[in-house]
C-alpha positions as CSV (number, residue, x, y, z in Angstrom):
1,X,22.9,2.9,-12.3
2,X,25.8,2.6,-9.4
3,X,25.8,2.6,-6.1
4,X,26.0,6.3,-5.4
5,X,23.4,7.1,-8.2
6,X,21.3,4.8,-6.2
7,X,21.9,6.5,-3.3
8,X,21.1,10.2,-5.2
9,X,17.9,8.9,-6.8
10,X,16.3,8.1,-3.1
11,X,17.2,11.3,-1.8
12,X,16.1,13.3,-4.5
13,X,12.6,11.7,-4.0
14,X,12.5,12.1,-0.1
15,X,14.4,15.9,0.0
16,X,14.6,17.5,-3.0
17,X,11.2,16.4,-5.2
18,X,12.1,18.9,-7.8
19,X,14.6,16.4,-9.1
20,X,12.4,13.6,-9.1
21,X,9.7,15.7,-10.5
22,X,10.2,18.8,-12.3
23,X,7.8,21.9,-11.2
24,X,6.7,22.4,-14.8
25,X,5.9,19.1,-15.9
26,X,2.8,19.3,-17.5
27,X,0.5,15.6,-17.8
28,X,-0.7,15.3,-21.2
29,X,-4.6,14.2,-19.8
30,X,-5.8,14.0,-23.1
31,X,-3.6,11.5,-23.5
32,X,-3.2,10.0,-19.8
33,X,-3.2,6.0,-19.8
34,X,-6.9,4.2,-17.9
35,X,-6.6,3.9,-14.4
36,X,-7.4,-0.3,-14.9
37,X,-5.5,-2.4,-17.2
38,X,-7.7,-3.9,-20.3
39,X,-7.0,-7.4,-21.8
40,X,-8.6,-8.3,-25.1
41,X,-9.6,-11.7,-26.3
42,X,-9.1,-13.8,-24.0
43,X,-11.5,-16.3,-21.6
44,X,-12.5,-14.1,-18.6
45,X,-15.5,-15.2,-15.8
46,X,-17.5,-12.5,-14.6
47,X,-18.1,-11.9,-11.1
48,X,-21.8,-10.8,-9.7
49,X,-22.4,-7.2,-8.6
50,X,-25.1,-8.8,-5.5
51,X,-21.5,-8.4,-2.9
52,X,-22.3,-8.4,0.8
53,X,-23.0,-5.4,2.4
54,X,-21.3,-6.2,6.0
55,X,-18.5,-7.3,6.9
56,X,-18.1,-7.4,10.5
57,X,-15.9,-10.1,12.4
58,X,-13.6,-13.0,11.1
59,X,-15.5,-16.4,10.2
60,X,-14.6,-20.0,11.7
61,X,-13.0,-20.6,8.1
62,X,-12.7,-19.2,4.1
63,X,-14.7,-20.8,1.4
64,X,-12.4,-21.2,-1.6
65,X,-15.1,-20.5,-4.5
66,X,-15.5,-18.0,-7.3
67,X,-18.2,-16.3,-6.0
68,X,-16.5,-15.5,-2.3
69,X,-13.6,-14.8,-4.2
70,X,-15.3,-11.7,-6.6
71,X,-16.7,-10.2,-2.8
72,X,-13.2,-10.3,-1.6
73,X,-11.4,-8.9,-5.1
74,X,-14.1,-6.4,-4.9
75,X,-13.4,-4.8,-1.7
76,X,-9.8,-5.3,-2.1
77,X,-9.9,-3.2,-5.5
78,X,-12.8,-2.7,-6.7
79,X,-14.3,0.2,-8.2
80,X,-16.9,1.4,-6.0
81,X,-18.9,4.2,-6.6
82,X,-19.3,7.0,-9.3
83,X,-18.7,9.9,-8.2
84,X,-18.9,13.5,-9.8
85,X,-18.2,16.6,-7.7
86,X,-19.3,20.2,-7.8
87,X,-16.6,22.7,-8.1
88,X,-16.7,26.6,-7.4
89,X,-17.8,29.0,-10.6
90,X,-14.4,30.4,-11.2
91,X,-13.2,26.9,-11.9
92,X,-15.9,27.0,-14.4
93,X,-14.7,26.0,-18.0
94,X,-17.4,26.3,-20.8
95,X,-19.1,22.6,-20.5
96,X,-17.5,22.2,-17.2
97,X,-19.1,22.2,-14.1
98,X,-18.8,19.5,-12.5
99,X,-15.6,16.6,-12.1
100,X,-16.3,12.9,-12.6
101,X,-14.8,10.1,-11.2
102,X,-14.7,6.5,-10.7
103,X,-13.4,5.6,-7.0
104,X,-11.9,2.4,-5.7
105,X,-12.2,1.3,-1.7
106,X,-8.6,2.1,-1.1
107,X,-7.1,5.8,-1.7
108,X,-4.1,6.2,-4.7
109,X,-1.7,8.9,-5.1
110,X,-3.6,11.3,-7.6
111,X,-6.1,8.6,-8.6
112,X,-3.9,7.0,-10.7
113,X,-3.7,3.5,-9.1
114,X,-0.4,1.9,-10.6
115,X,-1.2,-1.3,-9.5
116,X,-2.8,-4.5,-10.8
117,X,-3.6,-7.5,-8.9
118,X,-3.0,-11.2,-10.7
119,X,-4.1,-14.2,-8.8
120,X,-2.5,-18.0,-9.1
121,X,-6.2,-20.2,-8.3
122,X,-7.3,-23.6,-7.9
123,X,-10.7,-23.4,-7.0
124,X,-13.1,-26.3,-7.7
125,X,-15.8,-24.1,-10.2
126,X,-13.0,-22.3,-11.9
127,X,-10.2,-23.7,-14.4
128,X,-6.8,-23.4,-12.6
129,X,-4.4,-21.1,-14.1
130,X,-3.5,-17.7,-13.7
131,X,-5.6,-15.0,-13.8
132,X,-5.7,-11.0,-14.0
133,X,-8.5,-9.1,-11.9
134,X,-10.2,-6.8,-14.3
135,X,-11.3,-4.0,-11.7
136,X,-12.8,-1.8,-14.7
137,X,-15.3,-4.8,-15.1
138,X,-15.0,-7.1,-11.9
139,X,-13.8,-9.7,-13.6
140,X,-11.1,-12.3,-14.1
141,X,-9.0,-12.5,-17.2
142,X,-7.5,-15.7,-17.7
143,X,-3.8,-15.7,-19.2
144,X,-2.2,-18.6,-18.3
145,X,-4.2,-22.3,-17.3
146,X,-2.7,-25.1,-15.8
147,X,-1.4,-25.8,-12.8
148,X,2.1,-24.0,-11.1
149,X,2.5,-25.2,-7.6
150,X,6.1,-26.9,-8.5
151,X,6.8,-23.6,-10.3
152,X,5.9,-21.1,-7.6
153,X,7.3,-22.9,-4.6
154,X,11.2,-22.9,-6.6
155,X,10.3,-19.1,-7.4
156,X,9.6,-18.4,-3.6
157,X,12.7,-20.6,-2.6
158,X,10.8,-23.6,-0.9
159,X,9.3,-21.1,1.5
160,X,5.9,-22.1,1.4
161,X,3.7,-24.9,0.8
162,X,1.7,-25.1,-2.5
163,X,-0.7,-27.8,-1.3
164,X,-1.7,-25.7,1.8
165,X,-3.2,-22.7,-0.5
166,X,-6.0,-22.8,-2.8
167,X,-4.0,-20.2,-4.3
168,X,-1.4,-17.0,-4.7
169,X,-1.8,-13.3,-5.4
170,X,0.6,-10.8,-7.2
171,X,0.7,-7.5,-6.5
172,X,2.1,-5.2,-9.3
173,X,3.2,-2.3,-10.3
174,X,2.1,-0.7,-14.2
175,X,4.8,1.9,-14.2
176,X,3.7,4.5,-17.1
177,X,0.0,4.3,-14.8
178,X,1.3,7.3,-12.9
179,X,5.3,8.3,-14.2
180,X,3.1,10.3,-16.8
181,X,2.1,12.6,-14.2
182,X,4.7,11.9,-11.3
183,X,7.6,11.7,-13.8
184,X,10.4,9.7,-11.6
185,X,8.9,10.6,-8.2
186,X,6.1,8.1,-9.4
187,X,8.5,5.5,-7.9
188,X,7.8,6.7,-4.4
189,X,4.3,6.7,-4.9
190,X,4.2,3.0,-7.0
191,X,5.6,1.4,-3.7
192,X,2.8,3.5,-1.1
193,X,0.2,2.5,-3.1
194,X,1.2,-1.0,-3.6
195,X,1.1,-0.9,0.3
196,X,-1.7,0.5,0.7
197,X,-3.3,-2.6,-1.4
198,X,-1.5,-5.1,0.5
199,X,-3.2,-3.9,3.7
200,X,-6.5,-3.5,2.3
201,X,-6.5,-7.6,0.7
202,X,-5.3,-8.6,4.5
203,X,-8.0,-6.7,6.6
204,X,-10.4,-8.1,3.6
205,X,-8.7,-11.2,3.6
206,X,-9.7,-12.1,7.6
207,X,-13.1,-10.9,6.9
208,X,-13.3,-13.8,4.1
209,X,-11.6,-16.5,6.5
210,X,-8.7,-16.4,4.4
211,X,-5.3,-17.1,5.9
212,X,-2.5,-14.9,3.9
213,X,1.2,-14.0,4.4
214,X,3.1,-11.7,2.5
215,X,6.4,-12.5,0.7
216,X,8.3,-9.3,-0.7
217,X,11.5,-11.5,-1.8
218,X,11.0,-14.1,-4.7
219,X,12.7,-14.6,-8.3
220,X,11.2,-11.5,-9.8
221,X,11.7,-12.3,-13.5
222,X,10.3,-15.6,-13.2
223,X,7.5,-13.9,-11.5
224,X,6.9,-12.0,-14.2
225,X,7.1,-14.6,-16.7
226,X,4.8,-16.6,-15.2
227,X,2.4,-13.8,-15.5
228,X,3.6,-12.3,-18.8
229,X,4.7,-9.1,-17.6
230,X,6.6,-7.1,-19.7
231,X,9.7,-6.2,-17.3
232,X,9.6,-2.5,-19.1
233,X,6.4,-1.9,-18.2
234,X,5.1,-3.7,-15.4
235,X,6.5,-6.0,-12.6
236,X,5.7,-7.8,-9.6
237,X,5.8,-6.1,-6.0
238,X,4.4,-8.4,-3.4
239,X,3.8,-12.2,-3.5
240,X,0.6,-13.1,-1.1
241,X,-0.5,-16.9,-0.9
242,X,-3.9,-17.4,0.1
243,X,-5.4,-20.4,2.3
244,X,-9.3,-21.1,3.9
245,X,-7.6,-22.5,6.8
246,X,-5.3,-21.6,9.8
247,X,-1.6,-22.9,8.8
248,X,1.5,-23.2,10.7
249,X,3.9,-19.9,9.3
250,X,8.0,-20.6,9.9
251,X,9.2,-17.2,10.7
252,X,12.0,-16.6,8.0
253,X,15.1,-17.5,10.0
254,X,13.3,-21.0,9.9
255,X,12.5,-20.8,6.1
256,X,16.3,-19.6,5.7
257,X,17.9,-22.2,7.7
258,X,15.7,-24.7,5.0
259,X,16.6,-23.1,2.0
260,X,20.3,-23.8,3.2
261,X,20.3,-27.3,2.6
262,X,18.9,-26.9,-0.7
263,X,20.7,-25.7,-4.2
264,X,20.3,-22.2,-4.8
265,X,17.1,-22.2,-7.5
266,X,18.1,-19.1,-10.4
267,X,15.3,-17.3,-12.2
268,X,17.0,-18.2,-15.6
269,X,16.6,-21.9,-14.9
270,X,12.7,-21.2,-13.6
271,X,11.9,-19.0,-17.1
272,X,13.2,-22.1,-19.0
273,X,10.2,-24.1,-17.8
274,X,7.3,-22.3,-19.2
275,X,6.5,-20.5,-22.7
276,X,6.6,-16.7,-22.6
277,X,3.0,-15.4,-23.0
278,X,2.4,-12.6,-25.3
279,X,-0.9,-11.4,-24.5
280,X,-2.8,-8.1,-26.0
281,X,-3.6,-5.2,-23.7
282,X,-5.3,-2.0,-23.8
283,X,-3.1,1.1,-22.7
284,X,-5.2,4.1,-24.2
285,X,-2.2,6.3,-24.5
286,X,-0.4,7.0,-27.7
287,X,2.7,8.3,-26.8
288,X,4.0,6.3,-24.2
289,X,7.2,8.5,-22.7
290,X,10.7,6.7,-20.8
291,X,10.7,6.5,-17.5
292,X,14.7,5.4,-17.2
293,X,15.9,6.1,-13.8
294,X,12.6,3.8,-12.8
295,X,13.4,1.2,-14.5
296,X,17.1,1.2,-13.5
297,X,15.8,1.2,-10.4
298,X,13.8,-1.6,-10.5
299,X,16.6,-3.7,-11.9
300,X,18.8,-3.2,-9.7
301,X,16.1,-4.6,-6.9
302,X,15.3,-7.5,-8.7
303,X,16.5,-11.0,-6.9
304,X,18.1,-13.4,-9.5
305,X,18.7,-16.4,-7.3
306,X,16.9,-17.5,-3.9
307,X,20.5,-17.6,-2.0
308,X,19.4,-13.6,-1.8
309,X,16.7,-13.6,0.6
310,X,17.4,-12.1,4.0
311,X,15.1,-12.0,6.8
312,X,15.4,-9.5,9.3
313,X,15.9,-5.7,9.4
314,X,16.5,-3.5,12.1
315,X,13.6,-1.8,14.1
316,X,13.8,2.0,14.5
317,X,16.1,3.8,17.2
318,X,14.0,5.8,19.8
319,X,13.9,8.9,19.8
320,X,15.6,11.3,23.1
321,X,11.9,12.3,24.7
322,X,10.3,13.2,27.3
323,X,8.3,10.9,29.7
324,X,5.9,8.8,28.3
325,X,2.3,9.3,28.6
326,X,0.0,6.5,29.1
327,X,-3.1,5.8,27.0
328,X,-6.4,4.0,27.9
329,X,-6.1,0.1,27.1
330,X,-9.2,-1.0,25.6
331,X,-9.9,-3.5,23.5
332,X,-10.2,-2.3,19.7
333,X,-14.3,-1.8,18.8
334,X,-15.1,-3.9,15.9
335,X,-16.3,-2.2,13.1
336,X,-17.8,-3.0,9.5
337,X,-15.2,-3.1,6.9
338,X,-17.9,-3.2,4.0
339,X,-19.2,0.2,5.4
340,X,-16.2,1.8,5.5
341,X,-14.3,0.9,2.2
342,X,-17.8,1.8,0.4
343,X,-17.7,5.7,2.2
344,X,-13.9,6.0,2.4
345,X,-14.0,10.0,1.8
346,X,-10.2,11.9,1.4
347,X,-10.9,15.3,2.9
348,X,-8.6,18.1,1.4
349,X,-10.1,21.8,2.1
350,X,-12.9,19.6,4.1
351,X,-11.4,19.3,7.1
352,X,-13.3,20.7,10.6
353,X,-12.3,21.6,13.9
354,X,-13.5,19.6,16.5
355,X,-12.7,18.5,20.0
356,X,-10.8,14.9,20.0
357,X,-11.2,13.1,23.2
358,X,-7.6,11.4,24.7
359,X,-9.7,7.8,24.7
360,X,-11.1,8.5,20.6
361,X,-6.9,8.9,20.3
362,X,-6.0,6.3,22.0
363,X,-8.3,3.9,20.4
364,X,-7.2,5.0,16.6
365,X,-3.6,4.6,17.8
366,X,-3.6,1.2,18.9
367,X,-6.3,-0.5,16.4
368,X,-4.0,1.1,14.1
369,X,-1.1,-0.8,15.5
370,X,-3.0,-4.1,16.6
371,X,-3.8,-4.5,12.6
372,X,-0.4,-3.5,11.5
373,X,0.8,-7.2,12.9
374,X,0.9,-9.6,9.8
375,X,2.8,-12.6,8.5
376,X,5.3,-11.8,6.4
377,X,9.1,-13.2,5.2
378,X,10.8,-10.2,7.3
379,X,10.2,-10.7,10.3
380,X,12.2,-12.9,12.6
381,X,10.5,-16.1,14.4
382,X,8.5,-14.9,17.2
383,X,8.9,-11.4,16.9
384,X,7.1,-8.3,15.4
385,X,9.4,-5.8,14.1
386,X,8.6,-2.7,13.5
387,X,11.0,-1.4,10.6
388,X,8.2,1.6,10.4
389,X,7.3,4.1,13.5
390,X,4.1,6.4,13.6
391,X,4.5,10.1,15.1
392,X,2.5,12.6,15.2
393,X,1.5,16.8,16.5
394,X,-1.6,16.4,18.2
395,X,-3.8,19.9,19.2
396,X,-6.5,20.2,21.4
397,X,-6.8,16.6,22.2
398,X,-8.5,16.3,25.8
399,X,-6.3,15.0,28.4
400,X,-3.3,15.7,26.3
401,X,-1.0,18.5,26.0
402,X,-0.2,20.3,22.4
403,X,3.1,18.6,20.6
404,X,4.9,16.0,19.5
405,X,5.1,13.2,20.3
406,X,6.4,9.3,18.8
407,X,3.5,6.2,20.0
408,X,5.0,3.7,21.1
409,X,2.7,0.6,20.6
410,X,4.9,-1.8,23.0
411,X,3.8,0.0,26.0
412,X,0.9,2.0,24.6
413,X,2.0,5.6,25.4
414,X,2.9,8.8,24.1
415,X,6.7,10.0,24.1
416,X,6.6,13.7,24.3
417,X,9.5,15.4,21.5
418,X,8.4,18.9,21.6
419,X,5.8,21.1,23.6
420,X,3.2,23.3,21.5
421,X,1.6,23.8,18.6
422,X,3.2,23.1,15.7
423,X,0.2,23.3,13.1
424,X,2.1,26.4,11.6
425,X,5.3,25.3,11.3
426,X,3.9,21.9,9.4
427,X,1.5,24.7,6.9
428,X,4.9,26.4,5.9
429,X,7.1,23.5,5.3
430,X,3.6,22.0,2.7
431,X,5.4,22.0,-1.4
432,X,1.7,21.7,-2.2
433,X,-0.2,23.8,0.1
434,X,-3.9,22.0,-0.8
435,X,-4.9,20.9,2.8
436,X,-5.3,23.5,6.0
437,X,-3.6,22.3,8.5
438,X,-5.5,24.6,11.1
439,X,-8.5,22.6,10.6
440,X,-6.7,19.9,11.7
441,X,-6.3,18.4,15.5
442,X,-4.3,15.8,14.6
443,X,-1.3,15.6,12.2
444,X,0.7,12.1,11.7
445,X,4.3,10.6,10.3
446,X,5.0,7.6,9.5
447,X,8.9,7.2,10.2
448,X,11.2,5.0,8.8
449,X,15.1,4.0,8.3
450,X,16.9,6.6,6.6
451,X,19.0,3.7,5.1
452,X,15.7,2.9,3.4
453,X,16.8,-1.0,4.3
454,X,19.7,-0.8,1.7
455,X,21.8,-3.0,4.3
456,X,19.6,-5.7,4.7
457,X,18.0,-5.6,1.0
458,X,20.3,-3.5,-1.0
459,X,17.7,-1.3,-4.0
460,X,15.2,-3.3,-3.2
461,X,15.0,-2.9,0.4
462,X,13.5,0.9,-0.1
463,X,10.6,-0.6,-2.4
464,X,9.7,-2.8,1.0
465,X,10.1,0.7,3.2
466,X,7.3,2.2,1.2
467,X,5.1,-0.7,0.7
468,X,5.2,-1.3,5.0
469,X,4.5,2.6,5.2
470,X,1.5,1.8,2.7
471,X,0.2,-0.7,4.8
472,X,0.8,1.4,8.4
473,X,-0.9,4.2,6.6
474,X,-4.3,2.2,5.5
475,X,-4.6,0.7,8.9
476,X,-4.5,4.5,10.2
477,X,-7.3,5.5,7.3
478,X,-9.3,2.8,9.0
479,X,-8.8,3.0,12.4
480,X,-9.8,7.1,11.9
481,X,-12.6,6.2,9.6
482,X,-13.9,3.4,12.4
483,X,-13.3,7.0,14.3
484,X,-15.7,9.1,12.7
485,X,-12.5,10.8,11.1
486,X,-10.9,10.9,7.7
487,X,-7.1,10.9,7.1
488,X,-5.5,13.0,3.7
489,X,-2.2,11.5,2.9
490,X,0.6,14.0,1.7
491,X,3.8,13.8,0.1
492,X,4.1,17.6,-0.5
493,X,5.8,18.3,2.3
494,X,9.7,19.3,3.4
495,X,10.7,15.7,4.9
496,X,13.6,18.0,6.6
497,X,11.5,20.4,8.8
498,X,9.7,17.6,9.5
499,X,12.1,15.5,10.7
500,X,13.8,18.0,12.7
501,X,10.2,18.2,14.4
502,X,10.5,15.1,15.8
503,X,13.9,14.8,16.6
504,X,14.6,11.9,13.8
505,X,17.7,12.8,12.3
506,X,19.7,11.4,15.7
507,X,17.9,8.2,15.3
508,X,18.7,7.9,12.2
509,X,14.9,8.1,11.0
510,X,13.3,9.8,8.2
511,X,9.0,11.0,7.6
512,X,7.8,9.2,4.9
513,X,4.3,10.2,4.9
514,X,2.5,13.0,6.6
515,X,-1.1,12.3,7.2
516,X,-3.4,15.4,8.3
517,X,-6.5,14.2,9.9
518,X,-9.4,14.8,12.2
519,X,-13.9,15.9,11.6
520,X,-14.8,16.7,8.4
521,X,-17.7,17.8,6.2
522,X,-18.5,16.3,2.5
523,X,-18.2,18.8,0.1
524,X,-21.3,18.5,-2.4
525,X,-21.4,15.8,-5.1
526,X,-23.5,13.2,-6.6
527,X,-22.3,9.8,-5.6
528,X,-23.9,6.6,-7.1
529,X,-22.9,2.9,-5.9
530,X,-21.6,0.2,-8.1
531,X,-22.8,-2.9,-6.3
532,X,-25.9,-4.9,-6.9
């Protein structure tokens, strides 16, 4: 795949989906792969069901044991309730009436949930080694023991310090999971939901004690071969030591400027090291179909020698606006994540209107915002960037005009685009009209480069895009839910009418995810929890 085909492939997934996924592609759901990935023979340590029921606050410090460690997998990724919903009598099949489901405490584009979570540990009641989290069990799987701190520092370029973490995680991404529904616009979707993970594990994370950063540039086939990935079907997204303590993080012109005066470490020489693992899995499909143009894709991202990584990455242009309007500064209300990732509820026809007060939006705006800081190998020393934005059409919010406007988290305001209400024009520009956007007071973007980070990153700078988007886009589900509210994240939507909404083309800018969102009502179902 060249250059321009690159270039092709991103567009036709941000403004012209019908290339990326044909209109009558039909998923074979008799034969759809499970939503968890399955191991067989091999050790595995199961975790207790008994998980804590609150988590409010940040404690002094971690405690790096298995037990902690299942509660913190758990709300990460676990599978939390069952669920199984009434539907209307003309949906009514014979033997039908009702659809099941197993949810997880983070949302997934179509339920599919792509990703896996692995985990590098050395903790004192468990044998060191690698590990896969078996969500469909709670569980760990072990693939690999020993220990890899030599390994994992040369495959993350010296960057970080082994002895400092009582361990790493890997975020990745089982391809066929969701390309048998999504077809190639499952790429898109692979890199929102893998950001949407990443932002649940940190808010978990600080609940635990733990201290995390996130590193999106390492040797990806070493990566992989470390955990026994097979690079046609699965591969690593995200990198995320782990510590119990508070540790000094170099920003990443720091950790450059110290990789400079050491050899450039290949992923060839790093492979050479360790034995490939060829470990048996459970995929429940039979035919497994190619997914090419995604796995083009993800080669031409992969980083095959640590004189690659780049920090930086260019914050986006304002957009031309009006004046901005001030929001109430107040302090974020703390709120129990346990509560909220247990009765995390995507509305779809469920939506209600209701009155939203200027102070309710101003608090979900700048928790949102205030979480959204994190440690990662991006950013330059001393600064937050912000390579993603957050706009949004807001309607009958007390205190503040009907339009458009872009947040600006620096200064905490609103920057008027465009006066009115633009609920309508949102509705028609919907590919997949399955939300009513009249129902809704509040209507959000997230914005992002156009260049998709191609200049800093090359391929693999589009793969960040979406994974910061995911992560923007969790804190938002949070701050709502802490709100009383419930976001519905869409890609069904013209990205062009909605740019042209907000006046992003002339910075350069792009919508990567709409987000409708405001009251709702639960629709009827039986719901049973799967904690102790």
């Amino acid at each position: 795949m060249g250059p321009m085909d690159i270039s092709e492939f991103l567009r036709d997934l941000h403004f012209d989906t019908d290339k990326a996924k044909p209109p009558d592609l039909e998923p074979d759901w008799e034969d759809a792969p499970l939503p968890y990935k399955l191991y067989r023979n091999l050790p595995y340590f199961p975790f207790t069901a008994d998980v804590p029921l609150t988590l409010i606050g940040r404690p002094e410090r971690g405690y790096a044991e298995s037990r902690s460690f299942g509660h913190f997998l758990w709300y990460a990724y676990g599978t939390s309730q069952s669920s199984r919903t009434a539907i209307p009598p003309e949906w009514e099949t014979e033997g039908l009436g009702s659809l099941a489901s197993y949810r997880r405490v983070v949302p997934s584009g179509g339920g599919l949930y792509p990703n896996e979570i692995y985990a590098y540990l050395k903790l004192a009641d468990l044998p060191e080694g690698i590990y896969h989290y078996d969500a469909g069990r709670h569980r760990l799987v072990m693939l690999r023991e020993g220990e890899f701190d030599a390994y994992l520092e040369q495959a993350l370029g010296g960057r970080w310090t082994a002895a400092d973490h009582f361990g790493a995680l890997f975020v990745s991404t089982v391809y066929w999971k969701n390309s048998f529904k999504y077809h190639d616009f499952s790429y898109r979707l692979q890199g929102l939901d893998a950001g949407v993970l990443i932002g649940q594990l940190l808010e978990v994370g600080t609940r635990f004690g733990y201290t995390a950063s996130v590193y999106y540039q390492y040797l990806d086939r070493a990566v992989n071969h470390l955990l026994g990935l097979q690079e046609k079907e699965e591969s690593v997204y995200a990198v995320i030591p782990l510590s119990d303590h508070s540790i000094e993080h170099p920003g990443p012109n720091e950790e450059n400027a110290a990789m400079a005066d050491r050899p450039s470490i290949t992923a060839e020489s790093l492979i050479r090291q360790l034995p490939a693992l060829q470990r048996e899995h459970y995929v429940k499909s039979r035919n497994v179909k190619e997914y090419p143009r995604v796995l083009r894709m993800n080669e031409a991202s992969l980083q095959h020698a640590t004189g690659a990584f780049r920090g930086g990455g260019n914050p986006p242009a304002a957009q031309a606006g009006g004046q901005p309007l001030p929001l109430p500064r107040s302090d974020p209300t703390p709120y129990d994540l346990a509560v909220l990732s247990r009765s995390r509820y995507s509305p779809e026809t469920d939506f209600v209107l209701k009155p939203v007060g200027k102070r309710q939006l101003s608090e979900i705006l700048r928790q949102t915002w205030i979480s959204f800081a994190y440690r990662n190998d991006l950013d330059r020393p001393g600064e937050r960037e912000t390579r993603v934005g957050l706009c949004g059409c807001f309607h009958g919010v007390e205190g503040i005009p009907d339009g458009a406007y872009r947040y600006d988290g620096a200064s905490h305001s609103l920057v008027p685009l465009r006066e009115g209400d633009h609920r309508a024009w949102l509705q028609y520009g919907l590919t997949f009209p399955n939300v009513n956007l009249s129902q809704t007071p509040l209507i959000f973007h997230v914005t992002g480069d156009r260049r998709h980070g191609q200049p800093e990153w090359g391929p693999r700078g589009y793969r960040i895009q979406q994974m910061e988007a995911g992560k923007l886009v969790q804190n938002l589900l949070l701050a709502l839910s802490s709100a009383g509210m419930a976001g519905r994240p869409l890609l069904g939507y013209e990205a062009e009418l909605s740019d042209d909404l907000y006046r992003l083309p002339a910075a350069g800018q792009t919508a990567l995810v709409q987000i409708p969102a405001g009251p709702y009502r639960y629709r009827s179902r039986y719901e049973g929890s799967l904690h102790g």
